[in-house]
N, CA, C and O atoms as CSV, one atom per row, in Angstrom:
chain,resi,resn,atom,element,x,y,z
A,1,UNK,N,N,-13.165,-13.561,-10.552
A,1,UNK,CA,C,-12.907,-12.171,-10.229
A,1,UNK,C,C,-11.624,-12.085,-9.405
A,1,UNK,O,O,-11.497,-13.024,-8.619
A,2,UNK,N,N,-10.536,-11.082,-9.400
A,2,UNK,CA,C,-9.194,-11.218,-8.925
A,2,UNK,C,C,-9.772,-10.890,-7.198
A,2,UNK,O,O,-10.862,-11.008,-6.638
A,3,UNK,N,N,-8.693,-10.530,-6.859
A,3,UNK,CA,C,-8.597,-10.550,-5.094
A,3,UNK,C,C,-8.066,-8.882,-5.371
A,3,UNK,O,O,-7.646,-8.348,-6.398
A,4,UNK,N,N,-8.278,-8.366,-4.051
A,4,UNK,CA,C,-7.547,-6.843,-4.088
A,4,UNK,C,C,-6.792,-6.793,-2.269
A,4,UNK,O,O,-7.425,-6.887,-1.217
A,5,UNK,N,N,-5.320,-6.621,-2.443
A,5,UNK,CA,C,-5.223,-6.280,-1.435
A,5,UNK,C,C,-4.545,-4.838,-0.788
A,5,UNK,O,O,-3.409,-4.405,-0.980
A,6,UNK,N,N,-5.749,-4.198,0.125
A,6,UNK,CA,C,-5.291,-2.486,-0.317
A,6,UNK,C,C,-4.694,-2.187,1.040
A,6,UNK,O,O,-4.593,-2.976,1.979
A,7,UNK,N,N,-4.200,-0.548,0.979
A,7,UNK,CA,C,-3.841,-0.186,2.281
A,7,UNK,C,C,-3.638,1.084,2.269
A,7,UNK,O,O,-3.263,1.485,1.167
A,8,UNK,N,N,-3.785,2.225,3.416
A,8,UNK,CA,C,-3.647,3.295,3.171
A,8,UNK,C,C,-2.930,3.289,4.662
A,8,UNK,O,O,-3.138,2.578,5.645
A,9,UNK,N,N,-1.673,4.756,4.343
A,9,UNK,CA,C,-0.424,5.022,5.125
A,9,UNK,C,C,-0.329,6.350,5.075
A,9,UNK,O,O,-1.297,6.895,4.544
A,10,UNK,N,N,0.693,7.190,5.530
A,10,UNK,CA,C,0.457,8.414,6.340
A,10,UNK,C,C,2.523,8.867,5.867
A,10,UNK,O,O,3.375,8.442,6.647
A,11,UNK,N,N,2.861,9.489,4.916
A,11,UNK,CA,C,4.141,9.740,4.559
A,11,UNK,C,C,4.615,11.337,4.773
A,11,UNK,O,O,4.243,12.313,4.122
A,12,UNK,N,N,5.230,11.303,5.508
A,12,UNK,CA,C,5.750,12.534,5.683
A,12,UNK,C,C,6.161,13.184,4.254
A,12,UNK,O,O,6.465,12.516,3.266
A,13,UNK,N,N,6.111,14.873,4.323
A,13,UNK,CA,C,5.874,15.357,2.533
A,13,UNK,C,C,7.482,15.234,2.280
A,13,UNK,O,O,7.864,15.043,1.125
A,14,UNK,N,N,8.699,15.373,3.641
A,14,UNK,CA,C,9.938,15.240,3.405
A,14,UNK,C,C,10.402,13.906,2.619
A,14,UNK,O,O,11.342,13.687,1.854
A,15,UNK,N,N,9.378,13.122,3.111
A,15,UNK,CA,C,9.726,11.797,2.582
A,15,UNK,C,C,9.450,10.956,0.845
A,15,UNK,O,O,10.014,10.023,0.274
A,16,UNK,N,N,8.715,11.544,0.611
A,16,UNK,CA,C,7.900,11.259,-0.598
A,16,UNK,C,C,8.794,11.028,-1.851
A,16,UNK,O,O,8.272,10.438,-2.797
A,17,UNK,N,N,10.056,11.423,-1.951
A,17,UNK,CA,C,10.680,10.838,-2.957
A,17,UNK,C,C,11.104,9.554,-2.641
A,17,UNK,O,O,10.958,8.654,-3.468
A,18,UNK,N,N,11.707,9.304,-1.343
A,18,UNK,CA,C,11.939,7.725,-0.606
A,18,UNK,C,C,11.130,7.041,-0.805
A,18,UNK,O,O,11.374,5.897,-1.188
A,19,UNK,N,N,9.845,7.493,-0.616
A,19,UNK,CA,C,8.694,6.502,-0.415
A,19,UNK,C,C,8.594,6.176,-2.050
A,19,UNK,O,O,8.938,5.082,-2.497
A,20,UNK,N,N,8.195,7.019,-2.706
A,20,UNK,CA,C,8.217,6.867,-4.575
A,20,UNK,C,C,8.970,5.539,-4.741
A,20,UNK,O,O,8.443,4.522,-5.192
A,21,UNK,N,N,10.688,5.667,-4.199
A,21,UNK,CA,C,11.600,4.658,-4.966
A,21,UNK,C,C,11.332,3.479,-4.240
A,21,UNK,O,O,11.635,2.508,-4.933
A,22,UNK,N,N,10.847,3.125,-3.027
A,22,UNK,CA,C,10.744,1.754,-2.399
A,22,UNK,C,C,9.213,1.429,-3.353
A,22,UNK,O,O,9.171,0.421,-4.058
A,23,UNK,N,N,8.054,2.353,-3.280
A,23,UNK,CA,C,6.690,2.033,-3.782
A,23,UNK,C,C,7.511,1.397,-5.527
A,23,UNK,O,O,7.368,0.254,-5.963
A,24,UNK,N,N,8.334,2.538,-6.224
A,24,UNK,CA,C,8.553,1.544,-7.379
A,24,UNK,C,C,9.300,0.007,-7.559
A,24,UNK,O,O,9.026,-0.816,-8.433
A,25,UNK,N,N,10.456,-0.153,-6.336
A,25,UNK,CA,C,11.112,-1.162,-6.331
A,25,UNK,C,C,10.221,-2.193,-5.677
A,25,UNK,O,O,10.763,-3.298,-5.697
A,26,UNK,N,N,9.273,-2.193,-5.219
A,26,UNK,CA,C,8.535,-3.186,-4.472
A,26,UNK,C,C,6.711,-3.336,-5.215
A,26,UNK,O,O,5.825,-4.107,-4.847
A,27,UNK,N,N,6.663,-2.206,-6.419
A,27,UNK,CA,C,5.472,-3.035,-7.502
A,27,UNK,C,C,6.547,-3.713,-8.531
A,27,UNK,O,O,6.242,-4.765,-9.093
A,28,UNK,N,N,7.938,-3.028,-8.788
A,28,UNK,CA,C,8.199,-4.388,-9.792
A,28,UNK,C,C,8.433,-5.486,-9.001
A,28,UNK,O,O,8.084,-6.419,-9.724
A,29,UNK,N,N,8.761,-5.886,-8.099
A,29,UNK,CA,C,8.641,-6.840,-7.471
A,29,UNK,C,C,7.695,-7.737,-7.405
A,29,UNK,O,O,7.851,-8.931,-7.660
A,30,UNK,N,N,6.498,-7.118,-7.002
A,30,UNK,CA,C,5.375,-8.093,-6.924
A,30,UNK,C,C,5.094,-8.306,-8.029
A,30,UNK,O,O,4.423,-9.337,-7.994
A,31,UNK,N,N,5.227,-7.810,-9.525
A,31,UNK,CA,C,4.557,-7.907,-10.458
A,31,UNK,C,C,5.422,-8.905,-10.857
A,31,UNK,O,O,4.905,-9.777,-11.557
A,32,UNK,N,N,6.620,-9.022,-10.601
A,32,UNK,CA,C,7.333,-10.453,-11.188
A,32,UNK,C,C,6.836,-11.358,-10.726
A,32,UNK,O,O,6.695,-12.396,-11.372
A,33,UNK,N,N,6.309,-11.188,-9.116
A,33,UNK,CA,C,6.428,-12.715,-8.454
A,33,UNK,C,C,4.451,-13.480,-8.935
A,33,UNK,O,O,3.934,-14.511,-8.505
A,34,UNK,N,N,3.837,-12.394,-9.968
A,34,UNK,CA,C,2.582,-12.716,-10.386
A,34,UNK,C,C,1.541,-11.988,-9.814
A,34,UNK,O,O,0.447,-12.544,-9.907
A,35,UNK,N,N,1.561,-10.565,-9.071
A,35,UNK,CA,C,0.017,-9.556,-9.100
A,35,UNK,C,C,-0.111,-9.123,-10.340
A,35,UNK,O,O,0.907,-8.895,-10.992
A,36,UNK,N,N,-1.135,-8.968,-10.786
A,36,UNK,CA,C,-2.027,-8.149,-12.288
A,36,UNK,C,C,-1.721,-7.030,-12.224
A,36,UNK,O,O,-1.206,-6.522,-13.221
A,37,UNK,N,N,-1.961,-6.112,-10.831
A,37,UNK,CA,C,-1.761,-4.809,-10.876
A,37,UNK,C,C,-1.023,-4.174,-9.959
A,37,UNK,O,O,-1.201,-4.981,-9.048
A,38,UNK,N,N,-0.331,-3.353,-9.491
A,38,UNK,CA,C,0.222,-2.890,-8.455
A,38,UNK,C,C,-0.192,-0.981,-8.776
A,38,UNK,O,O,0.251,-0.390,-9.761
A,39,UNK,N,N,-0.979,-0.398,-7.850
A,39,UNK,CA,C,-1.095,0.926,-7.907
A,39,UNK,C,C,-0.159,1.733,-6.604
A,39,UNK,O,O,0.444,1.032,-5.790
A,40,UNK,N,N,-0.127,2.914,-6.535
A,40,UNK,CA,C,-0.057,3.559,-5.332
A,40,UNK,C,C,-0.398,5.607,-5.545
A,40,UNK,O,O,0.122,6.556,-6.132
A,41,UNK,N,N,-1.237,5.419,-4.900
A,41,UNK,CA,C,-1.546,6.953,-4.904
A,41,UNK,C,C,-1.618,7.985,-3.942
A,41,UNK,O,O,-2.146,7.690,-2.869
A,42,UNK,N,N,-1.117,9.356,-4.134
A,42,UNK,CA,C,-0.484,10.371,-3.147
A,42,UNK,C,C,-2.349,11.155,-3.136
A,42,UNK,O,O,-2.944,11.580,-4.127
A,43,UNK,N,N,-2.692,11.132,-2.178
A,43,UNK,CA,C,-3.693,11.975,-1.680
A,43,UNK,C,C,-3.911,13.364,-2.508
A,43,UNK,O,O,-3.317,14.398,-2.200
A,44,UNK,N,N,-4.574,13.297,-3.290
A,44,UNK,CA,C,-5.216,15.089,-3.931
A,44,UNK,C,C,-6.307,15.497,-3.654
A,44,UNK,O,O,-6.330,16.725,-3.735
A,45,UNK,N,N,-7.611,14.901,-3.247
A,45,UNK,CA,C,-8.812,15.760,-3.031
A,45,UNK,C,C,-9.151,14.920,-1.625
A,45,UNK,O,O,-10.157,14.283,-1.935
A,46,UNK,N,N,-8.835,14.604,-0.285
A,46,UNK,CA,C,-8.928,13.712,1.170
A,46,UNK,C,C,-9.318,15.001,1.934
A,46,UNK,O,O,-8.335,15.671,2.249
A,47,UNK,N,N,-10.682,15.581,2.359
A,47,UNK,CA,C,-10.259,16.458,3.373
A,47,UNK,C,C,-10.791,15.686,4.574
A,47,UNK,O,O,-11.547,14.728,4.411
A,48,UNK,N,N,-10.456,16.042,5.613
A,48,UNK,CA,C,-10.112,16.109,7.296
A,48,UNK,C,C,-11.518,15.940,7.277
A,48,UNK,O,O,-12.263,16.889,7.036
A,49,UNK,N,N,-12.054,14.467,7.582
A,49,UNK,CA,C,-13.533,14.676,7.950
A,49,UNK,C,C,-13.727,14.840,9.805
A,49,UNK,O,O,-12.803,14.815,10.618
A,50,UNK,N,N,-14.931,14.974,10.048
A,50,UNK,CA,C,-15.439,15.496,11.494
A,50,UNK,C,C,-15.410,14.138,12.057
A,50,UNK,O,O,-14.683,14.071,13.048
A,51,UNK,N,N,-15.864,13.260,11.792
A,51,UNK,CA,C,-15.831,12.014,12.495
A,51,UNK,C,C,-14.514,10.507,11.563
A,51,UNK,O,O,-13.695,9.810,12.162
A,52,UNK,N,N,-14.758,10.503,10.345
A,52,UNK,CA,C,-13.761,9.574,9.888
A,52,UNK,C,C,-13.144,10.247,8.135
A,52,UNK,O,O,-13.598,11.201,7.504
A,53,UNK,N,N,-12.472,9.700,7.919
A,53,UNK,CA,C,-11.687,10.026,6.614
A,53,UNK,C,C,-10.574,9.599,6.598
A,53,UNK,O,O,-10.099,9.272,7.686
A,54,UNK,N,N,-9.786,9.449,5.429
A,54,UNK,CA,C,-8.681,8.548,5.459
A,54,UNK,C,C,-7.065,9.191,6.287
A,54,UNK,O,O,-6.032,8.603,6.606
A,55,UNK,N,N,-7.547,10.794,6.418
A,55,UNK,CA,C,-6.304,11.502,7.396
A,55,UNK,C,C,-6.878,11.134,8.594
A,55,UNK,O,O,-5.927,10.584,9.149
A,56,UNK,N,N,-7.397,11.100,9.020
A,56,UNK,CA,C,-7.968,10.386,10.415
A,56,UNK,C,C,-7.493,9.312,10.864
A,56,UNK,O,O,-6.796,9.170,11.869
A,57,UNK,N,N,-7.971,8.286,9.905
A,57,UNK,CA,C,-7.682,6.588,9.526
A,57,UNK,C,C,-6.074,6.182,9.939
A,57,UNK,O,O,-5.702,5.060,10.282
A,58,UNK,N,N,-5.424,7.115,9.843
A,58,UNK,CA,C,-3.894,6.665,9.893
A,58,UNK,C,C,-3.183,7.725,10.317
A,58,UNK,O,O,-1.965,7.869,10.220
A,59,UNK,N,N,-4.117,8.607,10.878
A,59,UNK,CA,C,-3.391,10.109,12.283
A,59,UNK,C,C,-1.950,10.903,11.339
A,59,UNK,O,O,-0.784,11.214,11.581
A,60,UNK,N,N,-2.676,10.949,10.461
A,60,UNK,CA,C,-2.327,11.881,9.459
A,60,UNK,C,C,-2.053,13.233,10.336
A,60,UNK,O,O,-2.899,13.900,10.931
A,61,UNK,N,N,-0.414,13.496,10.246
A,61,UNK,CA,C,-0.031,14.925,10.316
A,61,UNK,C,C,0.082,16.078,9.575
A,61,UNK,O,O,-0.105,16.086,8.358
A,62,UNK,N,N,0.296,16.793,10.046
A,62,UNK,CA,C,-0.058,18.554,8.985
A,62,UNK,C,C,0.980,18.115,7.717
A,62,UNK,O,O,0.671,18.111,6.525
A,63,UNK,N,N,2.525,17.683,8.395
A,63,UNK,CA,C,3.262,17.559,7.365
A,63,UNK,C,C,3.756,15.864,6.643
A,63,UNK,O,O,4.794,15.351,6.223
A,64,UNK,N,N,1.957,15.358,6.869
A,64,UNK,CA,C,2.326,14.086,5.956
A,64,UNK,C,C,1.368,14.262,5.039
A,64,UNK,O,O,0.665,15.255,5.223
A,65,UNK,N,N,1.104,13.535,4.018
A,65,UNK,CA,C,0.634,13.003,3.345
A,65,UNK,C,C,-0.223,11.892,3.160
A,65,UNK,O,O,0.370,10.869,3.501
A,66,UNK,N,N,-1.367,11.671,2.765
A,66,UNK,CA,C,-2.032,10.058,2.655
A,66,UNK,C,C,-1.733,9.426,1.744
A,66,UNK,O,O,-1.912,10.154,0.768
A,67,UNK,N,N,-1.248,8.156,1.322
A,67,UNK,CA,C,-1.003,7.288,0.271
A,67,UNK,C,C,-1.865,6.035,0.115
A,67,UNK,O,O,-1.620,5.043,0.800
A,68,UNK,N,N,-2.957,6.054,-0.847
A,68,UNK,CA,C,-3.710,5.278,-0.772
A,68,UNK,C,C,-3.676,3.719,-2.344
A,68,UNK,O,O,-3.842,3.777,-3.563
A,69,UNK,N,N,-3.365,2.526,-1.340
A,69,UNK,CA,C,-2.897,2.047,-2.750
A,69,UNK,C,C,-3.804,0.472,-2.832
A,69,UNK,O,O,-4.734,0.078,-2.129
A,70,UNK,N,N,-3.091,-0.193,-3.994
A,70,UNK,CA,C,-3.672,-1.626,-3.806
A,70,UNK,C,C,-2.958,-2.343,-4.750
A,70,UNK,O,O,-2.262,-1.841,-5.633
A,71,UNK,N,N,-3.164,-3.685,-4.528
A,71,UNK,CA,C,-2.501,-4.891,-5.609
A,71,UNK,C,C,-4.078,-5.782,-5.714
A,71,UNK,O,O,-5.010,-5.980,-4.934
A,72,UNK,N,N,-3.702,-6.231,-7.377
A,72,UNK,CA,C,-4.498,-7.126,-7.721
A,72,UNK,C,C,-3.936,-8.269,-7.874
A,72,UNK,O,O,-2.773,-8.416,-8.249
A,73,UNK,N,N,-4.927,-9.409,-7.520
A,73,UNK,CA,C,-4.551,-10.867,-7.965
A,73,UNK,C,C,-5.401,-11.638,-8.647
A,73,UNK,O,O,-6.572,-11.342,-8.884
A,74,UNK,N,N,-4.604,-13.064,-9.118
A,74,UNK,CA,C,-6.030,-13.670,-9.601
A,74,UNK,C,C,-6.819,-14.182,-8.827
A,74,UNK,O,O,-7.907,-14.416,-9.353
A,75,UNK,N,N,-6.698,-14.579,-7.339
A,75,UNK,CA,C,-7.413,-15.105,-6.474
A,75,UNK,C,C,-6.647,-14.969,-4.975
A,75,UNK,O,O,-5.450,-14.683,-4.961
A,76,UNK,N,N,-7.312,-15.163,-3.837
A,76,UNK,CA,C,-7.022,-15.346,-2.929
A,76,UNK,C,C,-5.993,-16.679,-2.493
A,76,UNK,O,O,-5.207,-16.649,-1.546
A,77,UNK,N,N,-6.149,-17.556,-3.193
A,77,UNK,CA,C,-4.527,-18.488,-3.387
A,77,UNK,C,C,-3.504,-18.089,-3.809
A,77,UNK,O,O,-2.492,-18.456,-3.212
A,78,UNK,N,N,-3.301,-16.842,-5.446
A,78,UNK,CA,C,-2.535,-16.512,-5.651
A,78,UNK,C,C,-2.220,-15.442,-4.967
A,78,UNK,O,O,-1.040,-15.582,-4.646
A,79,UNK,N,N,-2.625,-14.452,-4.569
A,79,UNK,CA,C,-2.137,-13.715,-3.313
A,79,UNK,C,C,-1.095,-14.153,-2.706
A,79,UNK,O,O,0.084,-13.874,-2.922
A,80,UNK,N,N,-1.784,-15.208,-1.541
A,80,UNK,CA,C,-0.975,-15.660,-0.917
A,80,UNK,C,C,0.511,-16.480,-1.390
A,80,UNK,O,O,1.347,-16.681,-0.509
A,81,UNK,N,N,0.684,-16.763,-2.275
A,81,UNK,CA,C,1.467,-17.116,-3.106
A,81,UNK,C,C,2.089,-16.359,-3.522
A,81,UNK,O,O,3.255,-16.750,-3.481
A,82,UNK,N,N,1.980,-15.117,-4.071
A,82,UNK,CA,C,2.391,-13.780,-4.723
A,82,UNK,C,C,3.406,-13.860,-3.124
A,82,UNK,O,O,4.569,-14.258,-3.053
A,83,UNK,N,N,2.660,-13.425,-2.127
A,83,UNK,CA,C,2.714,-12.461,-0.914
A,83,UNK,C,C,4.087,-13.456,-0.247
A,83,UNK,O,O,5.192,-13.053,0.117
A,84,UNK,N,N,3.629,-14.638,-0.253
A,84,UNK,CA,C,4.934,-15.680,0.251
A,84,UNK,C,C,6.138,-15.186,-0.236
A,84,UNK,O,O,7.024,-14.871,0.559
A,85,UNK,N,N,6.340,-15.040,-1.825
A,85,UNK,CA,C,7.404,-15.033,-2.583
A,85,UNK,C,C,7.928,-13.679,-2.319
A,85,UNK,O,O,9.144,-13.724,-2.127
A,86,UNK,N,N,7.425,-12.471,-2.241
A,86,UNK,CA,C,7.418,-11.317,-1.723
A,86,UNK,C,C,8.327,-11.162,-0.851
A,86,UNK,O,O,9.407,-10.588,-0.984
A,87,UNK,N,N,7.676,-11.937,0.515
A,87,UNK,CA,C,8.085,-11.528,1.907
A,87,UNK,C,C,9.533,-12.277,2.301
A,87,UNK,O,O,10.025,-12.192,3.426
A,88,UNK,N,N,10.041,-12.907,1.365
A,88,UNK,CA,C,11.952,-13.644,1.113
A,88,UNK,C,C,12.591,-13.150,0.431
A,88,UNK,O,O,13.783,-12.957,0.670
A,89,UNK,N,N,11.824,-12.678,-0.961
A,89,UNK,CA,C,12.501,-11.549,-1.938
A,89,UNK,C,C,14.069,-10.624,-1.093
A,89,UNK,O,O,13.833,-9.706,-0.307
A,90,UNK,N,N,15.324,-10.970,-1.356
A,90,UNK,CA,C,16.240,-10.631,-1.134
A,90,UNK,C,C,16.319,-8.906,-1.395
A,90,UNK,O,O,17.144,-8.204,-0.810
A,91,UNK,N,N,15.360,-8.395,-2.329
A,91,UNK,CA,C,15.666,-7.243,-3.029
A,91,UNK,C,C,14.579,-5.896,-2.102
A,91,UNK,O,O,14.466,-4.697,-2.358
A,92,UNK,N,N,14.007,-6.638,-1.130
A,92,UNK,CA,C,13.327,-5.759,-0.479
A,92,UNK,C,C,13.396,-6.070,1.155
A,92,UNK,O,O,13.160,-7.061,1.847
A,93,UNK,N,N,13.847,-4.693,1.413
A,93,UNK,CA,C,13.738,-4.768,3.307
A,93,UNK,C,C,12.531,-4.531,3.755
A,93,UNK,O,O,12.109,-3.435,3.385
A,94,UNK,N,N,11.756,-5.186,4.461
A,94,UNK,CA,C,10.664,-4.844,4.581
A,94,UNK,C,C,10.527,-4.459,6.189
A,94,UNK,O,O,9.443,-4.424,6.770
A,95,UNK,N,N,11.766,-4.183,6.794
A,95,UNK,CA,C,11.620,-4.022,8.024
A,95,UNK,C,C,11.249,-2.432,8.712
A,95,UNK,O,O,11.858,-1.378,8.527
A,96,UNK,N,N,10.070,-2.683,9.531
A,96,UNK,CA,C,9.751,-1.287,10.077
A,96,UNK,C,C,10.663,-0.183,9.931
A,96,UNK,O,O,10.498,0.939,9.452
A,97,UNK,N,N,11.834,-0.845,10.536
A,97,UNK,CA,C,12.194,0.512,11.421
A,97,UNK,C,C,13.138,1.174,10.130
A,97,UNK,O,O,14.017,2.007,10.350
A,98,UNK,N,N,12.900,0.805,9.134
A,98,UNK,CA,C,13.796,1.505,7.569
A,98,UNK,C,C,12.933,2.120,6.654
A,98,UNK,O,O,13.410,2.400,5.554
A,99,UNK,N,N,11.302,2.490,6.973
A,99,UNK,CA,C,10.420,2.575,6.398
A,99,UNK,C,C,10.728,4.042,6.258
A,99,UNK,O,O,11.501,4.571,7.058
A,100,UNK,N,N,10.074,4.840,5.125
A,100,UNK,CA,C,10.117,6.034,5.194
A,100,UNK,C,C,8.508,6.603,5.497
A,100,UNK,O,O,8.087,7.569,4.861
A,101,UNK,N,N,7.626,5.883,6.566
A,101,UNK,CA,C,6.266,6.275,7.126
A,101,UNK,C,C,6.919,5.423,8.878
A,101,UNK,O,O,7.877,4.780,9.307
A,102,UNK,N,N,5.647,5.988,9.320
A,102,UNK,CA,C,5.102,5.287,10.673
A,102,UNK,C,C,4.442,3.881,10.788
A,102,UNK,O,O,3.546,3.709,11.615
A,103,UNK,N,N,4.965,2.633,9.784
A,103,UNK,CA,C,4.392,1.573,9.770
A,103,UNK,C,C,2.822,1.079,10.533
A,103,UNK,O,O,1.918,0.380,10.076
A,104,UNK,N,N,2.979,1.854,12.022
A,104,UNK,CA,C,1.930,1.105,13.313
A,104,UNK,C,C,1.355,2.286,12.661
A,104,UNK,O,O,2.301,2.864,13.196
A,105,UNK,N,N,0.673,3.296,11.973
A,105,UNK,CA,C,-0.664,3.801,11.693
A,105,UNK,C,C,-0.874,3.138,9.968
A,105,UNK,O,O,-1.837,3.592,9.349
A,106,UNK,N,N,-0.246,2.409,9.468
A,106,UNK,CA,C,-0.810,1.702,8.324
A,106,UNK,C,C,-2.014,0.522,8.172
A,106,UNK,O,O,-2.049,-0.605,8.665
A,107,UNK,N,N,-2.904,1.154,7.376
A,107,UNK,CA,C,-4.207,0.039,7.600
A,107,UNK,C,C,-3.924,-0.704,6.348
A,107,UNK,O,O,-3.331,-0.358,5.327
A,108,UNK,N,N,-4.500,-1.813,6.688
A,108,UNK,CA,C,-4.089,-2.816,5.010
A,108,UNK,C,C,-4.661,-3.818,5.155
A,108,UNK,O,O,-4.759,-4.164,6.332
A,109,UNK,N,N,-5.217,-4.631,4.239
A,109,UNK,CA,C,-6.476,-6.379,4.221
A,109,UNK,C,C,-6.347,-6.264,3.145
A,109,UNK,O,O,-5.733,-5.387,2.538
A,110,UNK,N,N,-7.204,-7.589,2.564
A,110,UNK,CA,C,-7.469,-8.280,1.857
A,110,UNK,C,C,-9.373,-7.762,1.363
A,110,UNK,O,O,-10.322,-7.194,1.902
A,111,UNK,N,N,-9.013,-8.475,-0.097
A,111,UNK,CA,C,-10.722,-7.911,-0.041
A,111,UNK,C,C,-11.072,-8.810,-1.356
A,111,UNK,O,O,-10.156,-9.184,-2.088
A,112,UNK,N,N,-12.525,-9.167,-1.648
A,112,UNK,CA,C,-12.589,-10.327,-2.398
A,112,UNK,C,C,-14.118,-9.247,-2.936
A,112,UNK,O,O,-15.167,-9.154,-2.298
A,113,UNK,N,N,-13.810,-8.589,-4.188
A,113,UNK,CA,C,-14.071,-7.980,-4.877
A,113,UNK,C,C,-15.946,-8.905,-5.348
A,113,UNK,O,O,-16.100,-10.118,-5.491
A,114,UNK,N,N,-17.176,-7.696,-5.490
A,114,UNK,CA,C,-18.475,-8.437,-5.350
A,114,UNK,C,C,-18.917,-7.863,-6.550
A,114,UNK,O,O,-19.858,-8.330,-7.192
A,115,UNK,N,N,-18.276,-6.867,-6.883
A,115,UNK,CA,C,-19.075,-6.045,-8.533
A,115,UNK,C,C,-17.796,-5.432,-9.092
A,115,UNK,O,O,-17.218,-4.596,-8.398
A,116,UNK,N,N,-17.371,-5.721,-10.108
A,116,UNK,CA,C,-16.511,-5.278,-11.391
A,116,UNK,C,C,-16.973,-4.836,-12.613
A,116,UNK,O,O,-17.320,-5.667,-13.451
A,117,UNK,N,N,-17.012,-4.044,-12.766
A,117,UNK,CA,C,-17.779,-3.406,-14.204
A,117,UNK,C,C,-16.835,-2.779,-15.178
A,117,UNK,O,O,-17.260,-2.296,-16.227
């Protein structure tokens, strides 16, 4: 069964075409260096729960957005392997402070998938 590693982030609505072109330049990326899948999705039905929800989760402002995404692998070796090759990749800055979100409210792990249907 593959590995999933997900994460959900908080994008300002000004930002969302920025965010689009790094989210596309950085799934072809991983998909060269060997993930199965690379998704990323803009929040359509998330409302504001009373105690938790994913605008909560990452202090979601009036004028951001939630982006909720994930990569597949074939295993938790290749991950890490994927993720190595990734994080040298010349073709991506991966540094905070060029991000078009608030990096420090981004949640993100690893997850080793128990039912696939």
């Amino acid at each position: 069964m593959a590995y999933v590693d997900g994460y959900v982030l908080a994008v300002p609505r000004a930002a969302m075409d920025s965010y689009r072109e790094i989210a596309s330049q950085s799934g072809a990326v991983w998909m060269e260096h060997g993930a199965l899948s690379y998704v990323e999705c803009f929040a359509d039905d998330v409302p504001y729960g009373e105690l938790t929800s994913f605008p909560r989760a990452v202090q979601a402002k009036d004028d951001e957005i939630v982006v909720f995404s994930w990569i597949t692998y074939e295993s938790r070796e290749a991950r890490d392997a994927v993720n190595a090759k990734v994080m040298v990749d010349p073709r991506l800055k991966m540094d905070p402070a060029t991000m078009p979100f608030d990096t420090r409210r981004m949640i993100f792990g690893g997850f080793t998938p128990f039912i696939q249907l």
